[in-house]
DRENDO-1510 file (C-alpha; in Angstrom, 1 decimal, always signed):
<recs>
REC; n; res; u; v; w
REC; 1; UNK; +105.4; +119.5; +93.7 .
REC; 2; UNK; +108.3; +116.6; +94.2 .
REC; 3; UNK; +107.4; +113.5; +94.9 .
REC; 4; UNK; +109.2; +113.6; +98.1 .
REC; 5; UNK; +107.6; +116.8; +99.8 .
REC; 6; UNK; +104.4; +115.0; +98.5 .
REC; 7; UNK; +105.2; +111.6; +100.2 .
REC; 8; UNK; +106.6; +114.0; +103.2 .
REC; 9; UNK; +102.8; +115.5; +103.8 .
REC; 10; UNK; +101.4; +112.3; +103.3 .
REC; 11; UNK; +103.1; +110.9; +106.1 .
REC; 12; UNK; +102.6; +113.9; +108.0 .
REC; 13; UNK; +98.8; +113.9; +107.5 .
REC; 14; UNK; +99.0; +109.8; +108.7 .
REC; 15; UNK; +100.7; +110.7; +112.1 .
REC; 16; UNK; +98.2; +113.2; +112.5 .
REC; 17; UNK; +95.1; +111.2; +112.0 .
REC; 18; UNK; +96.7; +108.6; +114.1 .
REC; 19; UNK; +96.6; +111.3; +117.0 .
REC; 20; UNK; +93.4; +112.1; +116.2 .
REC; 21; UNK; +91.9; +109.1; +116.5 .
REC; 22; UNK; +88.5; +109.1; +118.9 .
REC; 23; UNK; +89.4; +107.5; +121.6 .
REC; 24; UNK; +85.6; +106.9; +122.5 .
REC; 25; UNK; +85.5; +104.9; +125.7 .
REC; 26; UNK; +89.1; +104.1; +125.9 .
REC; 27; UNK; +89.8; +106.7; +128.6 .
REC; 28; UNK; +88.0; +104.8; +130.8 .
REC; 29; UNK; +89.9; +101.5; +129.6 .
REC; 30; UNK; +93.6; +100.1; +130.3 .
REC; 31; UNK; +95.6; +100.3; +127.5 .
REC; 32; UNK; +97.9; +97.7; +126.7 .
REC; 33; UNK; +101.3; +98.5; +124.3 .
REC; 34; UNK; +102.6; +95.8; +122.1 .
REC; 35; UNK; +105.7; +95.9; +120.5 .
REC; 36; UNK; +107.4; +93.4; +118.5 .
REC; 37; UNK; +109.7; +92.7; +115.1 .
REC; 38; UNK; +109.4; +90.2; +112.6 .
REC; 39; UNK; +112.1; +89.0; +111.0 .
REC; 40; UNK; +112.3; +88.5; +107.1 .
REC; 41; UNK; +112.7; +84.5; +107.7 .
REC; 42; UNK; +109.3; +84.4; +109.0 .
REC; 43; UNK; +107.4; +86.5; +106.6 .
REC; 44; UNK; +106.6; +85.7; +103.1 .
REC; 45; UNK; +104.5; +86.9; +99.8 .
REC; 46; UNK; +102.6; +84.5; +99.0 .
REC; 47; UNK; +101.5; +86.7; +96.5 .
REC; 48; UNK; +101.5; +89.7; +94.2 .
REC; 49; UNK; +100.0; +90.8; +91.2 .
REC; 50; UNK; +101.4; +94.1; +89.4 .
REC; 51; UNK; +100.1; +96.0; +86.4 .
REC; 52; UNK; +101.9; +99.0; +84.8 .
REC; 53; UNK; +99.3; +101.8; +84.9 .
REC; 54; UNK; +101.1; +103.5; +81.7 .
REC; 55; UNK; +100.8; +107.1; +82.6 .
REC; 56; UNK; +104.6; +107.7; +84.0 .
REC; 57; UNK; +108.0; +105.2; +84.0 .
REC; 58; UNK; +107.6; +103.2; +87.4 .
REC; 59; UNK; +104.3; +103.8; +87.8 .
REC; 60; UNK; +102.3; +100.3; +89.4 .
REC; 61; UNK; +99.4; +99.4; +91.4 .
REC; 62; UNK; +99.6; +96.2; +93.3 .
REC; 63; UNK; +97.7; +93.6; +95.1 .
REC; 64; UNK; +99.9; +92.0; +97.8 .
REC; 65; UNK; +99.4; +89.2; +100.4 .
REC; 66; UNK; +102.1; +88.6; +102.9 .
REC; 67; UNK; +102.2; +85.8; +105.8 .
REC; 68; UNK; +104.0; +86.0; +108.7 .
REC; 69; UNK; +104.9; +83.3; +111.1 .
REC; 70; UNK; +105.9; +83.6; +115.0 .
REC; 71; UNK; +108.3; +80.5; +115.7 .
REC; 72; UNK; +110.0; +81.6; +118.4 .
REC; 73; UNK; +109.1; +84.6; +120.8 .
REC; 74; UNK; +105.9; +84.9; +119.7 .
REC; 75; UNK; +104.0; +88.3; +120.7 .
REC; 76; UNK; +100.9; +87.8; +123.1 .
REC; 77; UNK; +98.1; +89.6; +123.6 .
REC; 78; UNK; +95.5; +89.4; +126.1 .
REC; 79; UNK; +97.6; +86.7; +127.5 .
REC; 80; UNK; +97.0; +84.7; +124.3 .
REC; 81; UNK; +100.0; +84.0; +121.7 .
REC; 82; UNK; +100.1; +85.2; +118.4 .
REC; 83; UNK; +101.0; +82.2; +116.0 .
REC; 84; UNK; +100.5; +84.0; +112.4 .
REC; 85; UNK; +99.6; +87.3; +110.3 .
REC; 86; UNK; +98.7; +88.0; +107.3 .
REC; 87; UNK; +98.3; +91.4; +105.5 .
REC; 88; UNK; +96.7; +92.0; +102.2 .
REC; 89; UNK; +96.9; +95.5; +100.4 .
REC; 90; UNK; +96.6; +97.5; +97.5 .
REC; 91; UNK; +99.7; +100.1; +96.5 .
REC; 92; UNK; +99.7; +103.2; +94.5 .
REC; 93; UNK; +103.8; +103.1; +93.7 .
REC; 94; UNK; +106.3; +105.1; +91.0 .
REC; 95; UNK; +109.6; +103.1; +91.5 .
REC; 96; UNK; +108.6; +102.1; +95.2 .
REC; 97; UNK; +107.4; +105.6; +96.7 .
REC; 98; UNK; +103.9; +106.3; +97.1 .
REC; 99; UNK; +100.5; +105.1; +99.3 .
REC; 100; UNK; +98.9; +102.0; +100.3 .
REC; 101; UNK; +95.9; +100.6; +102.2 .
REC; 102; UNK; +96.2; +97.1; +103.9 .
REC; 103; UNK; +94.3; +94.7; +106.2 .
REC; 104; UNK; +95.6; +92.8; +108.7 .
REC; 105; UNK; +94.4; +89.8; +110.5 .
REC; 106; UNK; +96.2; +88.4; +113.4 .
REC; 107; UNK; +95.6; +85.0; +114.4 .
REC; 108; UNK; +95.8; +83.6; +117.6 .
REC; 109; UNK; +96.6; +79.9; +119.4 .
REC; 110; UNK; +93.5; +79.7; +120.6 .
REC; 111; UNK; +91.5; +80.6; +116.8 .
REC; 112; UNK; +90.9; +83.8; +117.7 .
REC; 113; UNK; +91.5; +86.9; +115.4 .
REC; 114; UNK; +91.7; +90.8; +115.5 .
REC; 115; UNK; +91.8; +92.9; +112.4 .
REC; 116; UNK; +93.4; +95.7; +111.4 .
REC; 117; UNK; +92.8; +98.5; +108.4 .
REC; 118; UNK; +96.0; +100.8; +107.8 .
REC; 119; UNK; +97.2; +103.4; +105.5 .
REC; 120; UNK; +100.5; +103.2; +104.2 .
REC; 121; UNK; +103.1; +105.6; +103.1 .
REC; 122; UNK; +106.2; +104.2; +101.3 .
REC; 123; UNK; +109.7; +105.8; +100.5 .
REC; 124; UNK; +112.9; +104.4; +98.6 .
REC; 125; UNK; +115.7; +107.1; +98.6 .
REC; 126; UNK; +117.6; +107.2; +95.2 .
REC; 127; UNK; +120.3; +104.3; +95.0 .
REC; 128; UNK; +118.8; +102.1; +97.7 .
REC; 129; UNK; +118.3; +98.5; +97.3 .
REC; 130; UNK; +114.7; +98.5; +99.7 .
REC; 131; UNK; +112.2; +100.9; +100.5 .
REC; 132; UNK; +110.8; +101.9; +103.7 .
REC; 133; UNK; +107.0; +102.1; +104.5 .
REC; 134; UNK; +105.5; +103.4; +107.9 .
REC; 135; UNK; +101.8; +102.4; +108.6 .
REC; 136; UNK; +99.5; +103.6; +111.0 .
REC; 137; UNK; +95.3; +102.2; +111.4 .
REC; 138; UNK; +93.0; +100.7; +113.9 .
REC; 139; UNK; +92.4; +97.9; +114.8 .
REC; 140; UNK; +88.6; +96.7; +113.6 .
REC; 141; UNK; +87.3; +94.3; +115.1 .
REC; 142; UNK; +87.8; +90.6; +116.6 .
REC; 143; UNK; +86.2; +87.4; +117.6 .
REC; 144; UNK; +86.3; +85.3; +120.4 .
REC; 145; UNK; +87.9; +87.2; +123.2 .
REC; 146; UNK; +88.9; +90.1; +121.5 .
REC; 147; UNK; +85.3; +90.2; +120.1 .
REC; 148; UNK; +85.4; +94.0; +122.3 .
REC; 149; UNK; +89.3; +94.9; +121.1 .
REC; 150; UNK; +90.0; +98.4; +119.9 .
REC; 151; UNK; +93.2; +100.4; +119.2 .
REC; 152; UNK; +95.8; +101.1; +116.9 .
REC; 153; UNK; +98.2; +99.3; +115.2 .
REC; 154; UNK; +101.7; +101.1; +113.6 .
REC; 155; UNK; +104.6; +99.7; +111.6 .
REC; 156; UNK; +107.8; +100.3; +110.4 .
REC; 157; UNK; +108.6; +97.7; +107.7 .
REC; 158; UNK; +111.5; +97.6; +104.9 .
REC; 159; UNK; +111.2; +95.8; +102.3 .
REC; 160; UNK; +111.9; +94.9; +98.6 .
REC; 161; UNK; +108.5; +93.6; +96.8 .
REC; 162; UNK; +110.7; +92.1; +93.8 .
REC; 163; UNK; +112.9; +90.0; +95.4 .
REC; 164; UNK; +110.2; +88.9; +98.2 .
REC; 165; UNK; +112.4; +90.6; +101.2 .
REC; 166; UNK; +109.8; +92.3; +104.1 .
REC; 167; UNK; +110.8; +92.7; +107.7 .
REC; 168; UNK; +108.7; +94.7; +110.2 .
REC; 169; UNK; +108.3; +96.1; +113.7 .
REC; 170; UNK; +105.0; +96.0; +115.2 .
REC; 171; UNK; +103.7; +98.7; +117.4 .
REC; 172; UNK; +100.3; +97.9; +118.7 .
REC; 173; UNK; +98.1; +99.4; +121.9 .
REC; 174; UNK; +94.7; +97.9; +122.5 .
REC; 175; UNK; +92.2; +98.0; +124.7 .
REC; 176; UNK; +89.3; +95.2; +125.5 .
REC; 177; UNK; +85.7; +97.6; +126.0 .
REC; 178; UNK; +83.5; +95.9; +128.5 .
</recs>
C-alpha cells in the first residue's frame, strides 16, 4: 500500500474518532467554539531530538517541544486570556509524512491550565519545502477554573521541523461540566 492512501486512512480514521467522541454529559452543556492562528513569530522549538530508526531512507522518530506565545490578540476562554502553549510529542516520520501523538497545555493569565492529548497525521507532497499535519484529541483535564473543562481540540499546522518554521490554527470547543 503507498504511503499516501496509508496516510489518506489514517486521517480518515482521526476525523472519524473525532465524531465519535462520547459526548457524555455535554448535551446537557453549552458549548463554546474557539478558533484562533498562531503565527510562526510566536511559536518556537525549543527542542528536538531525532534518531534515524535504520530500517528505510527518511525514516525518524522524534521528540519535540514547541512554545507558543500570544502577544497580541490573545485567544480567551472562559473569559480568561490565553498567554502561552506548549506542545510536546513523539513522531513516527519517512521524509515528513507519517503519525504523531502530542500533549498540549494551555496556560492561562490567571495560572490556570487545560490539557490536551492529540493524534497527528502529517503529509509533505513531493517537492514541497513544509509539510502539513492535521490534529484532532480532547481536551483532558484542567485546574483552577477549568478544573470541570472538556472538549476537543483540532489543528491545522505547517511546518518545517529542520529549519524550526511551525504556524498553526487552533480549533477548539469546550464545555465547563457542573
Amino acid at each position: 500500500m503507498k504511503a499516501t492512501a496509508i496516510l489518506g486512512l489514517m486521517t480518515m480514521a482521526l476525523l472519524c474518532s473525532a465524531v465519535a467522541m462520547p459526548a457524555g454529559d455535554a448535551r446537557a452543556q453549552q458549548k463554546q467554539r474557539l478558533v484562533f492562528k498562531v503565527d510562526a513569530a510566536n511559536s518556537k522549538y525549543t527542542q528536538q531530538h531525532t534518531i534515524d530508526v535504520g530500517d528505510v531512507s527518511g525514516h525518524q522518530v522524534r521528540l519535540f517541544e514547541i512554545r507558543r506565545t500570544y502577544p497580541s490578540n490573545a485567544p480567551v476562554i472562559n473569559g480568561t486570556k490565553i498567554v502561552e502553549s506548549w506542545a510536546r510529542g513523539i513522531t513516527d516520520y519517512i521524509e515528513n509524512n507519517g503519525a504523531a501523538t502530542t500533549y498540549g497545555v494551555y496556560v492561562l493569565e490567571n495560572g490556570d491550565k487545560f490539557f490536551t492529548r492529540a493524534f497527528l497525521v502529517a503529509v509533505q507532497s513531493p517537492g514541497a519545502s513544509k509539510l502539513t499535519a492535521t490534529t484532532v484529541g480532547p481536551i483532558t483535564g484542567g485546574t483552577g477554573t477549568l478544573a470541570g473543562i472538556q472538549g476537543v481540540a483540532r489543528t491545522l499546522t505547517s511546518a518545517d521541523p529542520k529549519v524550526g518554521f511551525n504556524e498553526t490554527q487552533v480549533e477548539i470547543e469546550y464545555w465547563l461540566a457542573n
